[in-house]
C-alpha positions as CSV (number, residue, x, y, z in Angstrom):
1,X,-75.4,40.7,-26.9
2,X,-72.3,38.6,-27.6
3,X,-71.0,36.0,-25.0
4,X,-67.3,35.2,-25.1
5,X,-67.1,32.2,-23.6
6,X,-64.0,30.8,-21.7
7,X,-60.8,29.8,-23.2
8,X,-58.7,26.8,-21.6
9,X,-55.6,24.2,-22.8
10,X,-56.9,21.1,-24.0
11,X,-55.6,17.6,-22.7
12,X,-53.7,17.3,-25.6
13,X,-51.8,20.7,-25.1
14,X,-51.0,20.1,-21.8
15,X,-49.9,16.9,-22.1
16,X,-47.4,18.7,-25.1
17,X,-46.2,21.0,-22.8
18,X,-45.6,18.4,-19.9
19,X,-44.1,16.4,-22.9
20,X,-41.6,19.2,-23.4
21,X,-40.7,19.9,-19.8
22,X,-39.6,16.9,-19.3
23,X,-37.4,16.5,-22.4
24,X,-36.1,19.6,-21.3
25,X,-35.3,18.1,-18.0
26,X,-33.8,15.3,-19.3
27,X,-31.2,17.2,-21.6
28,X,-30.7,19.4,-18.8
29,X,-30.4,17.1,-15.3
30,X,-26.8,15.7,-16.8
31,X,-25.4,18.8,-17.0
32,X,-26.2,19.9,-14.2
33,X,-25.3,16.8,-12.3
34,X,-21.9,17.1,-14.2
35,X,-21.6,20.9,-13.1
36,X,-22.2,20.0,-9.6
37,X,-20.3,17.2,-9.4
38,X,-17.3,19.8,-10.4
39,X,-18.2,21.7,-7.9
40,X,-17.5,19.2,-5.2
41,X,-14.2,18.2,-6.6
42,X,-13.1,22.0,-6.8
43,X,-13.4,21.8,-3.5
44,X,-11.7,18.8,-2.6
45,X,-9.0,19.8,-4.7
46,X,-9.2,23.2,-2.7
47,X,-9.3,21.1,0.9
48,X,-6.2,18.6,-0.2
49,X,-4.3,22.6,-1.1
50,X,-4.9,23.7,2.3
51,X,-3.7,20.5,3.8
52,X,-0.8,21.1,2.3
53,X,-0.2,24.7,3.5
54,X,-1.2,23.3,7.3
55,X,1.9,21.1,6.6
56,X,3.9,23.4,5.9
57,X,2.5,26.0,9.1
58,X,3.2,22.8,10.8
59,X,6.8,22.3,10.1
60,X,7.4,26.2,10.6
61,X,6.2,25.7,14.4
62,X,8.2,22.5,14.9
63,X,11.6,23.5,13.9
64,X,11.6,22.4,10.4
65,X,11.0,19.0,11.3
66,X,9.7,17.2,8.2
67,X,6.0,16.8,8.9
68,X,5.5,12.4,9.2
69,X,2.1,11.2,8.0
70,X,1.0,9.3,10.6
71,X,-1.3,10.9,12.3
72,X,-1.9,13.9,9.9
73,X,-5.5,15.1,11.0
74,X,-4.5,15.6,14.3
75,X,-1.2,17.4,13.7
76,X,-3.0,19.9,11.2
77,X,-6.3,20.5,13.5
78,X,-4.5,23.6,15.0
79,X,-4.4,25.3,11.3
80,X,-7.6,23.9,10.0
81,X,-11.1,25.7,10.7
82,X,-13.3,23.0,11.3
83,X,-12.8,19.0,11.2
84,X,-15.4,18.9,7.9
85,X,-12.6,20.1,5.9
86,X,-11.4,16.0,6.6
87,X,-14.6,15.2,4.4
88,X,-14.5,15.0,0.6
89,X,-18.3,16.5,-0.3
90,X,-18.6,14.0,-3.3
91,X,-17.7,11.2,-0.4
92,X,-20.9,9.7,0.5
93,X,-19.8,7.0,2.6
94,X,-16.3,8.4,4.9
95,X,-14.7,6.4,6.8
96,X,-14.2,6.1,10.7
97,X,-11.2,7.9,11.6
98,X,-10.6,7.4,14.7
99,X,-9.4,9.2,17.7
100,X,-8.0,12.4,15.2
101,X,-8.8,15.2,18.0
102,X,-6.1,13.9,20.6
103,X,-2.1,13.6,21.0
104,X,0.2,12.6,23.3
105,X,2.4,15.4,24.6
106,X,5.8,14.0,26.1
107,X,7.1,16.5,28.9
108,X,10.9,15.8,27.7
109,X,10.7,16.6,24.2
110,X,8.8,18.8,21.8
111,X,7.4,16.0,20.0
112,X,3.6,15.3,19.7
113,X,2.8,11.2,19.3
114,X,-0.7,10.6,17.7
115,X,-2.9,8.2,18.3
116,X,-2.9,6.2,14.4
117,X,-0.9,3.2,13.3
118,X,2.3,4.6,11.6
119,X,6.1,3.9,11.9
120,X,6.2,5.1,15.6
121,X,2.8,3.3,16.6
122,X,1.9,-0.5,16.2
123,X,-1.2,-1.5,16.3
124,X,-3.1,-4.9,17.8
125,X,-6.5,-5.1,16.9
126,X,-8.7,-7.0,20.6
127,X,-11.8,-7.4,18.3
128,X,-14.8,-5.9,16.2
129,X,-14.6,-2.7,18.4
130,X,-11.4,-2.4,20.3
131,X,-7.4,-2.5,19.3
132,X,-4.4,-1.6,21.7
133,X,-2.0,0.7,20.6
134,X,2.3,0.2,21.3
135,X,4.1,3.5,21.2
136,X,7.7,3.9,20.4
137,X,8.9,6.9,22.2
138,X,11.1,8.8,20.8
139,X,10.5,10.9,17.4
140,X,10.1,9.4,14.1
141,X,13.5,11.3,12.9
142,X,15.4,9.2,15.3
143,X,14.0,5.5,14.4
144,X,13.4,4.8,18.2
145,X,14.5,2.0,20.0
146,X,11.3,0.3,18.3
147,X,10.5,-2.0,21.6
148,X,7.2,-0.4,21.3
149,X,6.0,-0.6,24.5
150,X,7.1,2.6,26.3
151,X,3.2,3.7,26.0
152,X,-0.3,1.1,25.5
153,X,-3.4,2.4,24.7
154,X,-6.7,0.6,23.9
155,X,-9.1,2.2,22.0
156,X,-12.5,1.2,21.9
157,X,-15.7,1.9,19.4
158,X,-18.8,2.5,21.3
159,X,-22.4,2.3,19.9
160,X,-23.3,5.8,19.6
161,X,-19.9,6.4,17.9
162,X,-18.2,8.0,20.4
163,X,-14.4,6.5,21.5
164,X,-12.7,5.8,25.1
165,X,-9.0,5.7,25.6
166,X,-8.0,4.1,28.2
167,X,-4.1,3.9,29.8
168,X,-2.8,-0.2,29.3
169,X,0.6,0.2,30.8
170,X,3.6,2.6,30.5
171,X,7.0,1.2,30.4
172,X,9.1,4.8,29.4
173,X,10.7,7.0,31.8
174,X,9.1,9.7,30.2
175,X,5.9,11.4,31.2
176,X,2.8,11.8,28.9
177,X,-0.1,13.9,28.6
178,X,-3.2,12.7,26.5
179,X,-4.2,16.5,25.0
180,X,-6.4,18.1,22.7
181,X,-5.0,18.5,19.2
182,X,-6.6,21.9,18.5
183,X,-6.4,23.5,21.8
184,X,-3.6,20.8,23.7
185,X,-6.0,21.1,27.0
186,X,-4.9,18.5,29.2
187,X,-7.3,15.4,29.4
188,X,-5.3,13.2,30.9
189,X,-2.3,13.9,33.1
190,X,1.2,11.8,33.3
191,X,-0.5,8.6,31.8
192,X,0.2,5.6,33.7
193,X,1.4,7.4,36.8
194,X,-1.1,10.7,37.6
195,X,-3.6,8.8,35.1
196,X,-3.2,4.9,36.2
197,X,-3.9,1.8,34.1
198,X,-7.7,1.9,33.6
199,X,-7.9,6.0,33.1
200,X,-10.7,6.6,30.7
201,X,-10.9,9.8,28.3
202,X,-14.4,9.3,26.0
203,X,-14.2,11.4,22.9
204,X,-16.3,11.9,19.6
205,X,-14.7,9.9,17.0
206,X,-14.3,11.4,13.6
207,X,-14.9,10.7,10.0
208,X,-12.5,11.3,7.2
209,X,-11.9,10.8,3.3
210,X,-8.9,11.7,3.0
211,X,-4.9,9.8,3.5
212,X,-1.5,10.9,4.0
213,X,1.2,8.9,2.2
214,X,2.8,6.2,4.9
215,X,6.2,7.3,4.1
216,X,5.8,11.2,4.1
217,X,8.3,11.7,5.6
218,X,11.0,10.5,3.6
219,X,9.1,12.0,0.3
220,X,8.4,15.2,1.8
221,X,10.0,17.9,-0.2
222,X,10.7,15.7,-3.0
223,X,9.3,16.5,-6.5
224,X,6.4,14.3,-8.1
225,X,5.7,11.7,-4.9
226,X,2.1,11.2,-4.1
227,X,1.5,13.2,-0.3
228,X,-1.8,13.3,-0.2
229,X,-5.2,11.7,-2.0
230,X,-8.7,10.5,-1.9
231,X,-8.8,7.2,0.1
232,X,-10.7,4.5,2.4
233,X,-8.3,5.4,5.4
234,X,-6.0,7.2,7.1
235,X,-3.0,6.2,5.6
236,X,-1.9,5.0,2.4
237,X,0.7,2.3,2.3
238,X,1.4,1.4,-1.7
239,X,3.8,-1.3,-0.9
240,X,0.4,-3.1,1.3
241,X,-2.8,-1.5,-0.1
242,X,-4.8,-4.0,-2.8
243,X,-7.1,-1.2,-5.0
244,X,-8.2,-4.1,-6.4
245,X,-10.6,-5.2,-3.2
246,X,-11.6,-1.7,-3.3
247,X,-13.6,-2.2,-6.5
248,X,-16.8,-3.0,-5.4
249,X,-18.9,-4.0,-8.5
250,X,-16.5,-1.6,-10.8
251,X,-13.2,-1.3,-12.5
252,X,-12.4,1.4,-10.2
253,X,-11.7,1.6,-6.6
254,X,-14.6,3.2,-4.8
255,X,-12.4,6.5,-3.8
256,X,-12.1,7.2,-7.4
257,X,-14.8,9.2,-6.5
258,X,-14.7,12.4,-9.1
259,X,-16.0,10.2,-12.5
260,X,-13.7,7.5,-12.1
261,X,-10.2,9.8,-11.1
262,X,-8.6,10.4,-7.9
263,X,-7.3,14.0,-6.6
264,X,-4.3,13.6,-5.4
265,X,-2.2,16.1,-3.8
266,X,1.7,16.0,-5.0
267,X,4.5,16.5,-2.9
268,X,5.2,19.6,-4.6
269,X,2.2,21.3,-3.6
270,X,-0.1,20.9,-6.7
271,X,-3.7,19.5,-6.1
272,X,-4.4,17.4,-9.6
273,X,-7.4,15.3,-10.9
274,X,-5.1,12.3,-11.5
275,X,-5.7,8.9,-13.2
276,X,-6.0,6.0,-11.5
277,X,-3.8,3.9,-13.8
278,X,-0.7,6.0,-13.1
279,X,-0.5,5.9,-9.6
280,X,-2.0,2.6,-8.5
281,X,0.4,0.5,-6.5
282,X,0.1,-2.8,-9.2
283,X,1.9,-2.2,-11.5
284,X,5.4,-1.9,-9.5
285,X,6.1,0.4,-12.2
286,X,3.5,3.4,-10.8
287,X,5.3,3.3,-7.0
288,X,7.9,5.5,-8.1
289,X,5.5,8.0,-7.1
290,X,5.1,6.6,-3.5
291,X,8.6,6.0,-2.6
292,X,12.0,8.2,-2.3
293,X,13.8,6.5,-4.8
């Protein structure tokens, strides 16, 4: 009677076929980091094209005003689905942006004020947590009377990230509401009059990756001028910004996310993979694509 005894890998076998599977894994993990990684900037390119279709939705709805910068996220919240769309998905680190789910609604005219620095809106930072905001009433078209102080806000970073607004002092004749960007419900009526100095609205602040070009609107509409792009915050000034001090530990500014290049999103309505060295502010020679002329 014949026995067959049990066959089994050796030590040495397995530790060959461990041996493999792990060169395998170590020809394979690149590409597939490098696959996924274009992934995430096909759809960032794909979230900078529909910010670019909200502006034009945008400008359909108001007129054919030119759509201004400043304040981009809020002005756009009506056409986008969802505020993650703000968020590159290669963007590990976004950045606070503020009080984007709110405007200010002013009775007389039918133009919306948002709450973000820009040519209408000064800002004065209190401290760590809290900076007052001077509005200039009147609409970025007609350069205001830029006395910025028909309106004062002060907005203020609380510890579980959430934001309160509160009415300064109003100085205009006209009458604002503090509204919901998406859905323009009323938060605060008639600030400074119905809504006194010390009215409080506490909303969730946002996060963004994103910027809109500080002078929009006068390169709106105007072939190859930077509109959009990958940034560290909401607004991208070229004649103020120093890249430079956003290179942390590299030769390329952290929001050069997508293997050391930017997507940028052109005035024309193309969403590129763009090199940093031809749009950077420094050299003078690369603002041509910030500016009009």
């Amino acid at each position: 009677m014949k026995h067959h005894g049990k066959t089994a890998f050796t030590l040495v076998e397995l530790l060959v076929v461990i041996g493999i599977i792990a060169m395998l894994i170590a020809i394979l993990l690149p590409v597939l980091n490098k696959a996924r990684e274009a992934g995430k900037a096909a759809v960032c390119l794909s979230r900078l094209n529909q910010f670019h279709k909200g502006t034009k939705l945008w400008q359909h709805d108001n007129k054919g005003r030119v759509f201004p910068g400043s304040g981009w996220r809020a002005k756009l919240a009506t056409y986008m689905r969802n505020n993650k769309i703000y968020i590159c998905p290669s963007d590990d680190y976004p950045f606070s942006s503020g009080v984007d789910s709110l405007l200010i609604d002013i009775y007389q005219t039918d133009y919306d004020m948002a709450l973000e620095e820009g040519p209408m809106v000064h800002k004065q930072v209190i401290d760590a947590t809290s900076y007052n905001l001077y509005f200039d009433d009147a609409p970025d078209t007609s350069h205001g009377d830029h006395d910025y102080n028909d309106l004062v806000l002060r907005i203020t970073q609380k510890p579980n990230g959430d934001i309160d607004v509160t009415v300064v002092s109003i100085e205009a004749g006209y009458h604002f509401d503090l509204i919901d960007a998406k859905t323009r419900q009323v938060y605060l009526r008639d600030l400074g009059r119905a809504s006194p100095p010390g009215s409080t609205y506490t909303v969730q602040g946002g996060l963004a990756s994103y910027a809109f070009n500080y002078d929009t609107e006068k390169v709106y509409g105007v072939n190859s001028k930077v509109l959009a792009l990958d940034y560290y915050k909401g607004m991208a000034n070229a004649d103020a910004d120093n890249w430079q001090q956003q290179c942390i530990g590299s030769r390329y500014p952290r929001f050069a996310r997508h293997s050391h290049y930017i997507n940028v999103l052109w005035t024309d309505g193309r969403a590129e993979r763009t090199d940093v060295k031809l749009i950077q502010p420094n050299p003078a020679t690369a603002r041509k694509y910030w500016h009009k002329n």
